[in-house]
C-alpha positions in Angstrom: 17.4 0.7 -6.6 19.5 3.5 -5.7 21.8 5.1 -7.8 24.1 7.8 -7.5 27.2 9.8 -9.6 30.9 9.3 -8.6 30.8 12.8 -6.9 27.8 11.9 -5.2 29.5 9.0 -4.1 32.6 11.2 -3.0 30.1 13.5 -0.8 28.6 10.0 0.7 31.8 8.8 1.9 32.5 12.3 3.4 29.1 12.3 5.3 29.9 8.9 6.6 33.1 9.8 8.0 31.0 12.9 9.7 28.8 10.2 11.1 31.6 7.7 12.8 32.3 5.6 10.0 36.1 6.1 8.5 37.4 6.0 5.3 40.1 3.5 6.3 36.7 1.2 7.7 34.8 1.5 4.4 38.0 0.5 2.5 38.6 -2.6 5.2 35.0 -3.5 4.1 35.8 -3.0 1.0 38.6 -5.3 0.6 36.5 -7.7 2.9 33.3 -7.7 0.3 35.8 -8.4 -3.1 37.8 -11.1 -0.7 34.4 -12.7 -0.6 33.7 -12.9 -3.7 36.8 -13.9 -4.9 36.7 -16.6 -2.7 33.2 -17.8 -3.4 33.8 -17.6 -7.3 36.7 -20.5 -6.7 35.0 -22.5 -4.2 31.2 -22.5 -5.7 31.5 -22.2 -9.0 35.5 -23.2 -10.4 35.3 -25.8 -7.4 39.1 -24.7 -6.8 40.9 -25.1 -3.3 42.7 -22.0 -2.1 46.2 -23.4 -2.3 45.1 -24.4 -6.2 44.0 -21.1 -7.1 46.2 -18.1 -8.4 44.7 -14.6 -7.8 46.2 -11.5 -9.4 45.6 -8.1 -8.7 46.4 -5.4 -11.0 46.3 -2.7 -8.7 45.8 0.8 -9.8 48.1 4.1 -7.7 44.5 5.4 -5.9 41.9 3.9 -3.3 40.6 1.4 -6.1 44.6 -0.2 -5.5 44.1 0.3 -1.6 40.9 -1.8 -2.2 42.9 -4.4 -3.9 45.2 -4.8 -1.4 42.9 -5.5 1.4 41.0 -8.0 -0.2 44.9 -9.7 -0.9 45.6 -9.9 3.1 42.7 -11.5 3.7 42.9 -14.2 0.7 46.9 -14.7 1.5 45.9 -16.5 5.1 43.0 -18.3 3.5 45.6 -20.0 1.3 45.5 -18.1 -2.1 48.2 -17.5 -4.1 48.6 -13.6 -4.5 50.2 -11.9 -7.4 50.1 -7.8 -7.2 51.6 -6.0 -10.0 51.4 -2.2 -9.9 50.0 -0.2 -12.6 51.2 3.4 -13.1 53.2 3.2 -10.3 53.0 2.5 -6.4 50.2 4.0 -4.2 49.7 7.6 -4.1 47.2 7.6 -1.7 47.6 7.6 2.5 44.7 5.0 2.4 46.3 2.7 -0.9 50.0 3.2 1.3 48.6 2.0 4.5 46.9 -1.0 3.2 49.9 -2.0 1.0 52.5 -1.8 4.4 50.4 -4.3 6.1 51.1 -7.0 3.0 53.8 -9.2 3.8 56.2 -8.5 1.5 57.9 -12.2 1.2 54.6 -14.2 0.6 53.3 -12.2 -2.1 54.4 -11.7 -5.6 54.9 -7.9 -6.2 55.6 -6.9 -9.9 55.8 -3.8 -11.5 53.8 -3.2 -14.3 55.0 0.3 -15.3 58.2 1.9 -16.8 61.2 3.6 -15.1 61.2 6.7 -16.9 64.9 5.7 -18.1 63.6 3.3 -20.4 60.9 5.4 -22.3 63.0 6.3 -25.0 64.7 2.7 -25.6 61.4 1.2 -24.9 59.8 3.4 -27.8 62.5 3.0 -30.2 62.5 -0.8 -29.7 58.3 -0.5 -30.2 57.8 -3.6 -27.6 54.7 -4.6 -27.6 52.6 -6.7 -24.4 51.3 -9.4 -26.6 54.7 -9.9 -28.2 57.2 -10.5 -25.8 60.2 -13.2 -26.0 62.1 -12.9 -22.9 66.0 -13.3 -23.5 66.9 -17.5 -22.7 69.0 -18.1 -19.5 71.8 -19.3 -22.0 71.7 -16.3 -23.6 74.9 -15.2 -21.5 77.6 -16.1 -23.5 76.3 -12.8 -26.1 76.8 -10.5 -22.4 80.8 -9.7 -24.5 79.8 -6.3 -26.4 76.4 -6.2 -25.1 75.6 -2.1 -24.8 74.0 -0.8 -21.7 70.4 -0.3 -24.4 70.6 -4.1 -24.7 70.4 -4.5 -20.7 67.5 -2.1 -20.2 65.8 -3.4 -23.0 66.4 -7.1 -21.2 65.1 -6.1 -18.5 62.1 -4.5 -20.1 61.4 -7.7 -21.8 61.6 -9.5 -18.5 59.8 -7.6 -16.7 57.2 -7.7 -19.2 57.4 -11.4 -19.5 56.5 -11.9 -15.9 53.4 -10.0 -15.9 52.0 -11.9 -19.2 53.3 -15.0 -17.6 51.3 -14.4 -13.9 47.8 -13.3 -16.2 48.0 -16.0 -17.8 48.4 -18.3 -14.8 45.7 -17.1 -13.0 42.2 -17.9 -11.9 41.1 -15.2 -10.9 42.2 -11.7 -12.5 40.9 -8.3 -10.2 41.2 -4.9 -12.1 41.8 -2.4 -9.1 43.4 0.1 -11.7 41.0 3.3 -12.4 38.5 3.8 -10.0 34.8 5.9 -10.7 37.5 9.7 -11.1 38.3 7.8 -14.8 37.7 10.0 -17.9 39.2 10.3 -21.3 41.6 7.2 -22.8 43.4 4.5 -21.4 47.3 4.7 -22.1 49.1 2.1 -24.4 50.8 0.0 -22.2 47.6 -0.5 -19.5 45.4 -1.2 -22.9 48.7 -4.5 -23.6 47.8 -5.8 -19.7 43.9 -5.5 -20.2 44.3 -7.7 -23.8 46.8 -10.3 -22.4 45.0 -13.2 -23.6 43.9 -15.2 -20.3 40.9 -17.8 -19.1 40.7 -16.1 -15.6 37.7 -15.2 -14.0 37.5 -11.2 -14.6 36.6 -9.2 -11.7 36.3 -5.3 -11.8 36.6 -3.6 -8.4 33.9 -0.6 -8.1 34.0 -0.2 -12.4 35.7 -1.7 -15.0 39.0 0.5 -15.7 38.5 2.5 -19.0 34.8 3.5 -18.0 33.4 7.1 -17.6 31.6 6.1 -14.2 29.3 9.2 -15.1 28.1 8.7 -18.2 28.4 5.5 -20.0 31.2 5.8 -21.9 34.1 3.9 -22.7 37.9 4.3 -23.5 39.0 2.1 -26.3 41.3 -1.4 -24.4 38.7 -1.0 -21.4 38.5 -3.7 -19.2 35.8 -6.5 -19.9 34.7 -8.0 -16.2 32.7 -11.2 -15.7 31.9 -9.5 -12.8 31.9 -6.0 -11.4 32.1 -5.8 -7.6 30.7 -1.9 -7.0 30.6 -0.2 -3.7 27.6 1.3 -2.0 25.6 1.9 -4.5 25.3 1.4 -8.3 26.9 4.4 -10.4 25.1 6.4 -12.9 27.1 5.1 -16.0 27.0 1.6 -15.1 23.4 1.7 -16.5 24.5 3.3 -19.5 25.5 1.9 -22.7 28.3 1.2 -23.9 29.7 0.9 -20.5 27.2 -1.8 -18.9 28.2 -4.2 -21.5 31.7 -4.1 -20.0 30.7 -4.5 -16.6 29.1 -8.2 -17.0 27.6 -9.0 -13.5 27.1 -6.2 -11.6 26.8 -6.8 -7.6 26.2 -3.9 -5.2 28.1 -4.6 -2.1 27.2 -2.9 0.9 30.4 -1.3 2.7 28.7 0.3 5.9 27.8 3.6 4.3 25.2 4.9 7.2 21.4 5.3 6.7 21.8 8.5 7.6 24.3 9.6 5.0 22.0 9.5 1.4 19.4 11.7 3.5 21.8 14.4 4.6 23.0 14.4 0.6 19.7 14.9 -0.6 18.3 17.5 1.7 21.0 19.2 0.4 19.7 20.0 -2.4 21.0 17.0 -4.3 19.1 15.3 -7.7 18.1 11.7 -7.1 18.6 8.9 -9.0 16.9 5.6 -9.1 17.2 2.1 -11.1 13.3 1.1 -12.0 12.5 -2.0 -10.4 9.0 -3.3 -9.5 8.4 -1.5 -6.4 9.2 1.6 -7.5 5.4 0.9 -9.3 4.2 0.5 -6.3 0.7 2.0 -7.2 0.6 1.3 -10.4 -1.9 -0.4 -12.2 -4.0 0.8 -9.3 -6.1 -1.2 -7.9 -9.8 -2.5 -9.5 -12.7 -2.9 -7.3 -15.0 -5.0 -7.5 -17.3 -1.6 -8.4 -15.4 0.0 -10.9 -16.2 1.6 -13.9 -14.3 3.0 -17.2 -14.2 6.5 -15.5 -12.3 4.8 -12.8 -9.4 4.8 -15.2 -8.9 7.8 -17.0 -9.4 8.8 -20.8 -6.6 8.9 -23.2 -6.8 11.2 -26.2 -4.7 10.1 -29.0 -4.0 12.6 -31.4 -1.8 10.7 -34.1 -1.4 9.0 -37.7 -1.9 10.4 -41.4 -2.7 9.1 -44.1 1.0 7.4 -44.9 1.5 6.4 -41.0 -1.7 4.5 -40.0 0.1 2.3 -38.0 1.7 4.5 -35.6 -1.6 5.5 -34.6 -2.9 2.6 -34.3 0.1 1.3 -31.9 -0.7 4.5 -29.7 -4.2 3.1 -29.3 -3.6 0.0 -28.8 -1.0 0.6 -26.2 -3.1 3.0 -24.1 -5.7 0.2 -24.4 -3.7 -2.4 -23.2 -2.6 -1.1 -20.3 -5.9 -0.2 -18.6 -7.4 2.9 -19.6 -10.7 2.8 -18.9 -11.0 5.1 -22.3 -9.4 5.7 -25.6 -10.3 8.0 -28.4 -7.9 8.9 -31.2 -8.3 12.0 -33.4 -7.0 11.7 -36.7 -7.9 12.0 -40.6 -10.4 9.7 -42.5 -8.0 6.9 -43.7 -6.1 6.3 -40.4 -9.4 5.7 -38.7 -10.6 3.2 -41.3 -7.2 1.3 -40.1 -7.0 2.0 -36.4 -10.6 1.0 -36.1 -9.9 -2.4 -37.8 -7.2 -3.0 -35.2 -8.7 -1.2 -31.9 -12.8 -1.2 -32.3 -12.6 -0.6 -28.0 -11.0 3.1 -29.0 -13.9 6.2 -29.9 -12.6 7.8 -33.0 -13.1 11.9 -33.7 -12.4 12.6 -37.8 -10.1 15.3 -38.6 -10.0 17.2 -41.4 -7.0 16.5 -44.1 -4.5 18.2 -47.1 -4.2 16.8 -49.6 -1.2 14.5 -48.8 -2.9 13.4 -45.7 -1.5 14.9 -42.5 -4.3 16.9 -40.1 -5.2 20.5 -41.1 -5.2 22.8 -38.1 -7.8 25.2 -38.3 -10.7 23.0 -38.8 -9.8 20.6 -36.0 -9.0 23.2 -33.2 -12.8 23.0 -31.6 -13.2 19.3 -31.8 -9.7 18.7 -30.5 -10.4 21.4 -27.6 -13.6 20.0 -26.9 -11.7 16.6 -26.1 -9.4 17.6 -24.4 -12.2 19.2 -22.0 -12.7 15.2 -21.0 -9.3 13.8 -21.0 -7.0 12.4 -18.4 -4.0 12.7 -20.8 -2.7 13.3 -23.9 -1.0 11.8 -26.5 0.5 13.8 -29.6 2.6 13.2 -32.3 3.0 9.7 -33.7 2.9 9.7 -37.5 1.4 13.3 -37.3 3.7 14.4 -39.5 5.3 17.8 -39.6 3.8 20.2 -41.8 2.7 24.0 -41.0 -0.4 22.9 -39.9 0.9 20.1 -37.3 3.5 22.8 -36.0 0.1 24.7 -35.6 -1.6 21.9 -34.4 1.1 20.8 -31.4 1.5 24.4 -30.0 -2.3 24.7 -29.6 -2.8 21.3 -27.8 0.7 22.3 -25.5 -1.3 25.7 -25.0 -4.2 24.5 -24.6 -4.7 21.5 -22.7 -5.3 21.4 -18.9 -4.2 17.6 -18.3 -0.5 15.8 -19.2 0.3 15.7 -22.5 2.6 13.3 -23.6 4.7 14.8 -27.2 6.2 11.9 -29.3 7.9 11.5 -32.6 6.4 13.7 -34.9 5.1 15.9 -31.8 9.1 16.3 -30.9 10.2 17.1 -34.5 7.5 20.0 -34.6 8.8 21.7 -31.1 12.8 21.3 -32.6 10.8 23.7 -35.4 9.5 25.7 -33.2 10.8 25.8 -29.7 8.8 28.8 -28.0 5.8 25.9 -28.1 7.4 24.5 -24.7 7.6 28.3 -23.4 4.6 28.5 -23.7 2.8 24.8 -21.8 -0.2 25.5 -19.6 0.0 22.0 -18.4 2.8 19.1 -17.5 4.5 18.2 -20.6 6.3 14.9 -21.1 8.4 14.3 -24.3 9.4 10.8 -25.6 12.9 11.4 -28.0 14.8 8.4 -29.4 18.5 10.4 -29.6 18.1 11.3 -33.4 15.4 13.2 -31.7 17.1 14.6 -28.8 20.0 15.8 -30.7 17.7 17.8 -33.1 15.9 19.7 -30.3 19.4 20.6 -29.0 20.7 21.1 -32.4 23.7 18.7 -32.0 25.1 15.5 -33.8 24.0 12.4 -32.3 27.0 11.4 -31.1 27.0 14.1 -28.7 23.7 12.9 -27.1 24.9 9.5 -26.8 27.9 10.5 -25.1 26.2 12.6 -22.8 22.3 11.1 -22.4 22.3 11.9 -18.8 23.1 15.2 -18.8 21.3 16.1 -22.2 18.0 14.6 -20.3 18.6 16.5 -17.2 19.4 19.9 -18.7 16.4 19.7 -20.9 14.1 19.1 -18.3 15.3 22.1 -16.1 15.2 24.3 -18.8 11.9 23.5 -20.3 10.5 22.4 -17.0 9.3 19.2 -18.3 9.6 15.5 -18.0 12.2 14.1 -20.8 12.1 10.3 -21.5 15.4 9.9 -23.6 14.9 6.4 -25.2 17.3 3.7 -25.7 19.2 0.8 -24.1 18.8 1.9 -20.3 16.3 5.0 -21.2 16.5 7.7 -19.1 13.6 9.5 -17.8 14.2 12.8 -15.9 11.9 15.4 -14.1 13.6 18.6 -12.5 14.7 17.1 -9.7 14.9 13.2 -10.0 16.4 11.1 -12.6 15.8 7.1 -13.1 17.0 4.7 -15.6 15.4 1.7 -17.0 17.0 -2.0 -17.2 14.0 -3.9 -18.7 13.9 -4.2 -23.0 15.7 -5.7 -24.9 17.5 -5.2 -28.8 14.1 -6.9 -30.4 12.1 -3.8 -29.6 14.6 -1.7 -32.1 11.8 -1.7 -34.8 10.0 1.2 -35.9 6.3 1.3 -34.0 7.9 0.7 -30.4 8.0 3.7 -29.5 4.2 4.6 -30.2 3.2 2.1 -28.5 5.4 3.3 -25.6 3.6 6.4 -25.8 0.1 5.6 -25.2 1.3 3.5 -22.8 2.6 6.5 -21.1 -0.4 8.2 -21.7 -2.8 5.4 -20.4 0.0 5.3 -16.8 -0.6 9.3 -16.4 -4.3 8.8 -16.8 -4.9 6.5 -14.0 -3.4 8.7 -11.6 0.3 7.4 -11.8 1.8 11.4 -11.7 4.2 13.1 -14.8 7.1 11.4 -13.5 6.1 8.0 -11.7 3.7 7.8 -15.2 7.1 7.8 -17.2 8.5 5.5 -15.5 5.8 3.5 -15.4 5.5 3.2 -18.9 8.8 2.6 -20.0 9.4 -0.4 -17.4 6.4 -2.1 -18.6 7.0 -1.8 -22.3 10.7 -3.2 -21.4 9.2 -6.1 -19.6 6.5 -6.5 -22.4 9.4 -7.2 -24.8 11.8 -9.2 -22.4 8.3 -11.6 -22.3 7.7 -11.3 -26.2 11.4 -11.8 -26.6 11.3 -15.2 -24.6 8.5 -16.1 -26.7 9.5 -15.0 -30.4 13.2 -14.3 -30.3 14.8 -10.9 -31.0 14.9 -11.2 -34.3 11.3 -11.5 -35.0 10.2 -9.4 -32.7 7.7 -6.8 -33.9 5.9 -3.9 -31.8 2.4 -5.7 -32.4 4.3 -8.5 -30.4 5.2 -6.0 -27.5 1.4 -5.3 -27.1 0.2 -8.9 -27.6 2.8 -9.8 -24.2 1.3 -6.5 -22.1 -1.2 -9.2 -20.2 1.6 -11.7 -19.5 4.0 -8.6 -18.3 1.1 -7.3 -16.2 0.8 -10.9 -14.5 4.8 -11.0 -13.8 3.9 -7.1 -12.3 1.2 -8.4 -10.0 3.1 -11.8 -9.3 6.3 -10.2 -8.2 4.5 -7.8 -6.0 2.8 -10.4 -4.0 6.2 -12.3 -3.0 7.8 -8.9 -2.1 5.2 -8.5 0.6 5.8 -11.9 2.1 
């Protein structure tokens, strides 16, 4: 699926209207595609009649209003009843404007839901609050003797607010049209009181839910929480993100007439590409097995991994390269790991390593046996449970240095670069690193937060720099090459347990091996480890999910794979 950032966006519309499709024409389609939906949510599924049905639309001052307000004309003749209430004032765009004239004014309920600046101070002073309103009684005229002209604007504050907590709670449906995909830093105080009115309407978010950095991921604090987000063209980079995706609940891509034409002339200019995983984006992978075929069909995976205290995570490796079709396997590592990797993956070769005496790999002793493997191998993997001693550090810039093929850095692999970042400098082959954010933030020597905040960008920047292939794990991991960027949707919170992520690895490894390429390898890894656990996951549960588990449901994710594929080419 495609995928592209709110400028990107801006630059699409611009093209479009260079190619004979307005601006005014993709907001009329727009408003058509949300009408639509609002209308089939009321029919289909709350089995309402038009006339029954009370649609309100808080409608923002830009082209996410404008939107609002040509979905409301064509509801209003269907039947609906339409409440609009302004937010932050009336439309400041020529687009919003022109959609709002065309509204008849006398069958539509127009509120205001902002604040003559007259009232700021009173309203302040007074500390009125959305969810606490008591609107002054009708009988309350007999107090209008003495009454101070502070008592009538705070009346009519409370009024006002009293008739837009009294149409959200009356309505069906609710359509947040306030902040479009331009949002960034925090919602204000009196948006944040709409947004929390307490109300069993349907929640629909036109483009993104209002509060949401449409770029990255993150969220304001009183953001809107949609049912449904209705979003435009394509889907936006920070709808796959956490926290934000959580907010959006269903997310539909509605097509508004962008041209065919448009996303090409973006990207030949020069533009990064983003994509959403989905099945036929592994279109060649596994590849294809003939009736012929041999190991050497399939590549060889080295595994260089484990210590003496971390058996497990080479083992995982293994077992992960195993499981998804290398034709061969061989882990390097110290004495003890291999008398439990070999218990758990007898299919895998084994070369013994040389340890200290607290069990991690020594470096000079294992440079010719390592280099001598690495002679025969499709791939490498480095780093899980290595360790990070002087002699690891040693070990990891000799294998980046050294190798010919991929080599695929993980955990302990990633810690050793953050010690020693001329080892990247230095690569004489394609390099793919595998960082969980604790991991990421280290190599850019920030706090985590940071990297959460900003996982796009910190996996983009990386890559240019280093010239490298980042797979920034997590809810919707982001894998990013030079030039492309794609984000995963498959996994679940079940894989969170330590051991995931080497098994991730070696199934990266094994992808790269068989031919898959650096980046299409990645991402071929990482969407079948998420699918892996979605299967073990439907199986186990979440909560006793455990990374063995993940391997265990690689056949069954494979079959889904292969069974998916088949009814796309009917």
């Amino acid at each position: 699926m495609q995928i592209v950032t709110p400028k990107q966006m801006g630059k699409l519309e611009d093209i479009s209207e260079k190619l004979g499709v307005s601006k005014r024409q993709l907001m009329e389609n727009a408003g058509r595609k949300l009408a639509e939906l609002i209308d089939g949510y009321c029919r289909n599924e709350a089995k309402l009649r038009p006339e029954d049905s009370s649609v309100v639309f808080l409608a923002g001052t830009g082209n996410n209003g404008g939107d609002c307000y040509a979905a409301a004309d064509i509801l209003l003749y269907k039947g609906y009843r339409i409440t609009v209430i302004h937010i932050g004032g009336l439309p400041k765009t020529l687009l919003a404007q022109e959609m709002l004239s065309i509204l008849p004014r006398d069958r539509i309920t127009f509120i205001e839901g902002f604040r003559s600046g007259n009232v700021e101070a009173a309203i302040e002073a007074a500390e009125l609050d959305y969810m606490t309103i008591q609107p002054r009684s009708a009988d309350a005229a007999d107090e209008e003797h003495g009454r101070n002209p502070l008592d009538d604007l705070l009346h009519a504050e409370k009024k006002r607010m009293g008739l837009i907590k009294g149409a959200v709670v009356g309505a069906q449906v609710l359509v947040d049209g306030v902040f479009g995909t331009g949002f960034h830093g925090e919602l204000d105080k009196d948006t944040m009181g709409i947004f929390g009115i307490g109300s069993g309407a349907y929640r629909i978010a036109v483009d993104i839910p209002s509060g949401g950095n449409s770029s990255e991921g993150t969220v304001s604090a009183g953001i809107f929480k949609a049912d449904e987000t209705l979003t435009f063209g394509y889907l936006k980079t920070g709808m796959s993100q956490f926290p934000l995706k959580k907010y959006c609940g269903r997310i539909t891509v509605a097509d508004i007439g962008i041209p065919k034409g448009a996303l090409k002339q973006l990207f030949d200019g020069g533009e990064r590409e983003y994509h959403r995983i989905e099945r036929n984006f592994l279109a060649a992978y596994p590849p294809k097995r003939e009736r012929d075929s041999h190991k050497g069909d399939f590549g060889t995976v080295l595994v260089i991994a484990g210590s003496s205290s971390m058996r497990g995570a080479a083992a995982f490796a293994t077992l992960g390269a195993l499981r998804s079709g290398a034709g061969l396997v061989r882990l390097a590592t110290v004495e003890k790991c291999i008398d439990t990797a070999s218990i758990h993956a007898p299919e895998a070769t084994f070369i013994e390593l040389d340890s200290d005496d607290y069990g991690y790999m020594l470096y000079d002793s294992s440079r010719e046996p390592l280099a001598a493997a690495m002679e025969k191998a499709d791939a490498v993997v480095i780093g899980c449970g290595m360790g990070v001693t002087p002699d690891t550090i040693e070990l990891t810039k000799f294998v980046t240095e050294t190798a010919k093929c991929p080599v695929i850095i993980d955990a302990d692999g990633i810690n050793c670069i953050a010690k020693d970042i001329d080892i990247l400098m230095k690569k004489n082959s394609d390099i793919i690193i595998t960082p969980h954010m604790g991991e990421m933030a280290r190599l850019l020597r920030c706090d985590v937060k940071m990297i959460a905040d900003n996982r796009l960008i910190a996996a983009e920047k990386y890559a240019e720099q280093y010239g490298i292939t980042v797979v920034l794990k997590g809810a919707g991991t982001v894998i990013a090459s030079g030039r492309s960027t794609a984000v995963n949707h498959t996994g679940n919170a079940g894989m969170s347990v330590g051991g995931s992520g080497d098994v991730l690895a070696g199934m990266i490894g094994a992808a790269v091996a068989q031919g898959c390429g650096i980046f299409d390898g990645a991402c071929a890894g990482v969407y079948m480890h998420g699918l892996a656990g979605d299967t073990a996951a439907r199986k186990l549960g979440m909560e006793a999910m455990l990374p063995r588990d993940i391997i265990s449901a690689l056949p069954e994710a494979f079959r889904l794979l292969k069974e998916k594929k088949q009814n796309m080419t009917v």
